[in-house]
C-alpha positions as CSV (number, residue, x, y, z in Angstrom):
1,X,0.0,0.0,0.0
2,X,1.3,3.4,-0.9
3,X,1.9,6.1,1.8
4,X,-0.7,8.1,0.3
5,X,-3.2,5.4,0.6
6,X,-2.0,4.3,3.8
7,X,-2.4,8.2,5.1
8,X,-5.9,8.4,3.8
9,X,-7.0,4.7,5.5
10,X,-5.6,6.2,8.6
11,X,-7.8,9.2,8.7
12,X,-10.9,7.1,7.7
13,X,-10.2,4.4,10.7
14,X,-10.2,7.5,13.3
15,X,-13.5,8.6,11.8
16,X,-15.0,5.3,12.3
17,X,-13.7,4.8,15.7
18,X,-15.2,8.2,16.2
19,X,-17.8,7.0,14.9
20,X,-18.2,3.8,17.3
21,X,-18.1,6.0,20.1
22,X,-21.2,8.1,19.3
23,X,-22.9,4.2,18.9
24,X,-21.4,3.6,22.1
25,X,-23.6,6.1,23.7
26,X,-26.1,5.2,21.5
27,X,-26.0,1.9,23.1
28,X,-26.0,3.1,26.6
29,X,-29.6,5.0,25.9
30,X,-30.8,1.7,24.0
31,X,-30.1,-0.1,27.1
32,X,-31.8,2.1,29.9
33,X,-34.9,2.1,27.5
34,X,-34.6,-1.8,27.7
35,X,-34.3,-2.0,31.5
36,X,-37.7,0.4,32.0
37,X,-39.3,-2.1,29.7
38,X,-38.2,-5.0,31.8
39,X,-39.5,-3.2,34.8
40,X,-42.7,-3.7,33.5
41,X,-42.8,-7.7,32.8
42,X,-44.5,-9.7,35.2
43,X,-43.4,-13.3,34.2
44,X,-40.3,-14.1,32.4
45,X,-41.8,-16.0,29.5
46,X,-42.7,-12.2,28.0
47,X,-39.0,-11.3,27.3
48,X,-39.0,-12.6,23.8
49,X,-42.1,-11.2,21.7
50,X,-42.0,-13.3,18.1
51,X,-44.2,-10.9,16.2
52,X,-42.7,-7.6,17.9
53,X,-39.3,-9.0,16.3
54,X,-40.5,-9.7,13.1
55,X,-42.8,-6.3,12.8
56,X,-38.8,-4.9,13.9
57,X,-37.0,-6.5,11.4
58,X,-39.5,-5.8,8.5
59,X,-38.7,-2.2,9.0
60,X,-35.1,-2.1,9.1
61,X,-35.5,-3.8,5.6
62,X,-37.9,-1.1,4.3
63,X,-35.7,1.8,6.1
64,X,-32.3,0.2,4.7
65,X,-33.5,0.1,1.4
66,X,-34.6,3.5,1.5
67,X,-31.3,4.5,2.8
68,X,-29.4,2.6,0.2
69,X,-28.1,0.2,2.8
70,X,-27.1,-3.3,2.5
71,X,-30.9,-4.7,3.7
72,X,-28.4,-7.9,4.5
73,X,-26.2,-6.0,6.9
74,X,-28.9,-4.0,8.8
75,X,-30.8,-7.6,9.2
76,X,-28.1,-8.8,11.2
77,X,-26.8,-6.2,12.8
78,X,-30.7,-6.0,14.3
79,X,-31.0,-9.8,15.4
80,X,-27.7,-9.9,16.7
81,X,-29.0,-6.7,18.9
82,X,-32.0,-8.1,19.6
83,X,-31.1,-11.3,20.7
84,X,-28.1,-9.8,23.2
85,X,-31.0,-7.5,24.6
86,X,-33.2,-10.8,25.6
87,X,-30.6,-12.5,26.7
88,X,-29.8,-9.6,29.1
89,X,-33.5,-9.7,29.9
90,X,-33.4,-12.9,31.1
91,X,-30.3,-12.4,33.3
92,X,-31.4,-9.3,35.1
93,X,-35.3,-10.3,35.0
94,X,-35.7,-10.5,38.9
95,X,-39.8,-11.0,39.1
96,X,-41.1,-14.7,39.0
């Protein structure tokens, strides 16, 4: 790789880790919105809602494509979000 292209890959890699940190907070705000919703289940068997996850998934699609994003990557990137939030559902679900 040339120095000039090297140079130019650096500056991109700081703006994405910029970039990660503003998800990072992101995350954080994600996260206290997902511990007021488990304050509000009674049983444990309402941490995992099929059709809510679907209906969620449907509009990444439709929003990714309207964005001109990879549908494929968004998809994932959601699942794999959603499926860390329930499992941290069910390890801080205290109620019985």
């Amino acid at each position: 790789m040339s120095p000039l292209k090297r140079n130019k890959l650096s500056k991109i890699r700081i703006e994405l880790d910029k970039l990660d940190d503003s998800l990072i907070k992101i995350i954080k705000k994600r996260t206290n919105l997902v511990n007021r919703v488990l304050e509000l289940k009674d049983k444990k068997n309402q941490i995992i809602d099929h059709k809510r996850i679907k209906i969620i998934l449907k509009n990444i699609k439709k929003k990714s494509l309207k964005n001109k994003i990879d549908p494929k990557i968004t998809k994932r990137i959601w699942k794999n979000m959603i499926w860390a939030y329930i499992e941290y559902e069910k390890r801080n679900f205290k109620k019985k």
